[in-house]
C-alpha positions in Angstrom: 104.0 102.6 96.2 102.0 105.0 98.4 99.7 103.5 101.3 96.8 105.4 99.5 97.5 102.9 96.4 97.9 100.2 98.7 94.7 100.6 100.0 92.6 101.1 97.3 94.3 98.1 96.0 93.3 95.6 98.7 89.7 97.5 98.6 89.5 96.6 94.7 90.5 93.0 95.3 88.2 92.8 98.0 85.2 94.2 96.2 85.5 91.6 93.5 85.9 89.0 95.8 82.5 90.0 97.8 81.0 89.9 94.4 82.4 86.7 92.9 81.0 85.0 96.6 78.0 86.6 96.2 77.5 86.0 92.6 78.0 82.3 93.5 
């Protein structure tokens, strides 16, 4: 696993947690 995937990774998981909180 590259640090690039990593990354995006954490950003995807972080993007649908700001929209789940937001959502609710």
């Amino acid at each position: 696993m590259t640090f690039d995937s990593v990354k995006q990774e954490r950003s995807k998981t972080l993007y649908k947690c700001l929209k789940t909180s937001s959502k609710g």
